[in-house]
C-alpha positions as CSV (number, residue, x, y, z in Angstrom):
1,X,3.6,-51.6,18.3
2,X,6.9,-49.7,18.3
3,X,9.3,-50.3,21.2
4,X,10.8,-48.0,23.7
5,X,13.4,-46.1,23.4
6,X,15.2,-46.0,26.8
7,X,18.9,-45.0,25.6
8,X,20.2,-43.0,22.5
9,X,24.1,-42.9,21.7
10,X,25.4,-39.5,21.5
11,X,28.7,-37.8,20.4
12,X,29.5,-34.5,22.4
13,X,30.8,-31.5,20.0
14,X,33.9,-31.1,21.6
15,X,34.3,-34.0,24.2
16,X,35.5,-34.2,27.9
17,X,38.9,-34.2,28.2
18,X,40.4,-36.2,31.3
19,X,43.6,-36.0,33.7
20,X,45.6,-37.9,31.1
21,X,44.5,-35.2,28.2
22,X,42.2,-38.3,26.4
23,X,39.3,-36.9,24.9
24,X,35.9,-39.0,25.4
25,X,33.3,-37.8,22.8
26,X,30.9,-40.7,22.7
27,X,28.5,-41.8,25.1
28,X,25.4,-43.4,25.9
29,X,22.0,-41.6,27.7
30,X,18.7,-43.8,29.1
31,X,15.8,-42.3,29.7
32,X,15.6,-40.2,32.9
33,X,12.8,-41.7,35.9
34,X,11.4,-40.2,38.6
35,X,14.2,-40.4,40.8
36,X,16.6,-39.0,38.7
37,X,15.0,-35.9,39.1
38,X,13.9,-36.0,42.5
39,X,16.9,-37.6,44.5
40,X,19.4,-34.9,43.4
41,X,16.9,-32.4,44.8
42,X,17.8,-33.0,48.4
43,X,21.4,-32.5,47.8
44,X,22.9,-29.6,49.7
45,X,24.9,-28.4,46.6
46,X,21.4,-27.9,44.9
47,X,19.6,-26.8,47.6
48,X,22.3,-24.3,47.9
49,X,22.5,-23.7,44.3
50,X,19.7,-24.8,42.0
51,X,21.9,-24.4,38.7
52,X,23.8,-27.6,40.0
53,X,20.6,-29.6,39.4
54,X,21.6,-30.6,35.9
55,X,25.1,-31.5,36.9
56,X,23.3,-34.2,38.8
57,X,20.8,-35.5,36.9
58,X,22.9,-35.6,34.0
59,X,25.8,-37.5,36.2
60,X,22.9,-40.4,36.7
61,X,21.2,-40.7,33.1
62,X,24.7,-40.4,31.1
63,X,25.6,-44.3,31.6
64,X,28.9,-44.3,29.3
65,X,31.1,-41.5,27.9
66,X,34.0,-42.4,26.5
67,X,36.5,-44.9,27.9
68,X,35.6,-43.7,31.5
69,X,35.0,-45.8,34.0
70,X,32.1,-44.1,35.6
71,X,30.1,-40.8,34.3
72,X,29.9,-38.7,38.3
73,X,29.2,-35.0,38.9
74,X,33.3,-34.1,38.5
75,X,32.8,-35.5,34.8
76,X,30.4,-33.3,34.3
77,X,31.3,-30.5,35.9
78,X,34.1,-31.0,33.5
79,X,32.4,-30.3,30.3
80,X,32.9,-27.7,27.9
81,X,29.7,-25.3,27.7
82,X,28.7,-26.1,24.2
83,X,29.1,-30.2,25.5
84,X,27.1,-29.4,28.5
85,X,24.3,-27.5,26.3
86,X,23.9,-30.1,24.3
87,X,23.6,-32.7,26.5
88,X,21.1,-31.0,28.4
89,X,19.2,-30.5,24.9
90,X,19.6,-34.5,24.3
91,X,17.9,-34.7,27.3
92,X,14.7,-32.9,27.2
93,X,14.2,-34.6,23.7
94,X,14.8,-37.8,25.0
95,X,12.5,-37.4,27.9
96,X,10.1,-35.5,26.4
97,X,10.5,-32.0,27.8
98,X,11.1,-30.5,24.1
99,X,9.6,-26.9,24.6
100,X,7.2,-26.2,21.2
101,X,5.8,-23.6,19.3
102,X,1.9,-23.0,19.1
103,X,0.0,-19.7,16.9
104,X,-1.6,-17.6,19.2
105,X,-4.2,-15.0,18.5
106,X,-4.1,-11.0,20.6
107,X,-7.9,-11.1,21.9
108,X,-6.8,-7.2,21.9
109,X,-6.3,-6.3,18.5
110,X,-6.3,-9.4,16.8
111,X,-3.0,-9.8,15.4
112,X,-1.6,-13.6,15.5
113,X,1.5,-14.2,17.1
114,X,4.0,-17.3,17.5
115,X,4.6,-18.2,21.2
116,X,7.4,-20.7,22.7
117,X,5.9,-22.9,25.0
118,X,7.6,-24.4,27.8
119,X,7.0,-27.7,28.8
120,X,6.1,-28.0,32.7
121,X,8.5,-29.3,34.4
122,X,10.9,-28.7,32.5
C-alpha cells in the first residue's frame, strides 16, 4: 500500500520578494480539502471578483514559503505571474484536477481528433 501524499516542496521560478527585498523561493503545499475551496467562496473580494479565488485558496494550502512567517492573500497577491502560474499548476497536480487529453472520433466525417479535457471542478 503506497502512502499519501498530502504535501510536496516546491521552488517558485522567480520567488516572492518581501518589504526587506529577500527573496523566498522555496515552499511547502498540502493537499487542498473541501474547505479550502468552499470557505473562500463567501468572501466578498470573490464574490465581487471571481479571479481572486485562487489568491485564496492558494493563501490556505501554501503552508511555508520562504523564511515568512505566515503565507496570507498579500503574499500572494505579491507574486510574480510566472510564480503564480506555477503554483496554481502545482496545484491541480497535486489535487488531482490535471486536465488530460483523450482521441476523439467526428461521428460526421470520421476524422479523429485530439481533445483537452477539463477536469470538473477545476
Amino acid at each position: 500500500m503506497t502512502a499519501l501524499v498530502t504535501e510536496v516542496e516546491f521552488e517558485l521560478p522567480k520567488g516572492y520578494v518581501d518589504a526587506t527585498g529577500t527573496v523566498h523561493r522555496t515552499g511547502v503545499m498540502r493537499l487542498a480539502t473541501a474547505a479550502d475551496e468552499i470557505y473562500p467562496l463567501k468572501d466578498p473580494r470573490v464574490r465581487n471578483w471571481p479571479a481572486y479565488l485562487i489568491v485564496l485558496v492558494l493563501s490556505r494550502v501554501v503552508t511555508k514559503l520562504g523564511s515568512l512567517p505566515e503565507v496570507h492573500a498579500g503574499v500572494v497577491e505579491g507574486l510574480f505571474s510566472e510564480d503564480l502560474a506555477y503554483l496554481q499548476d502545482l496545484y491541480n497536480r497535486l489535487n488531482g484536477l490535471t486536465s488530460t487529453q483523450m482521441a476523439v472520433t467526428c461521428p460526421q466525417c470520421g476524422a479523429e481528433h485530439v481533445v483537452e479535457v477539463v477536469p470538473l471542478g477545476g
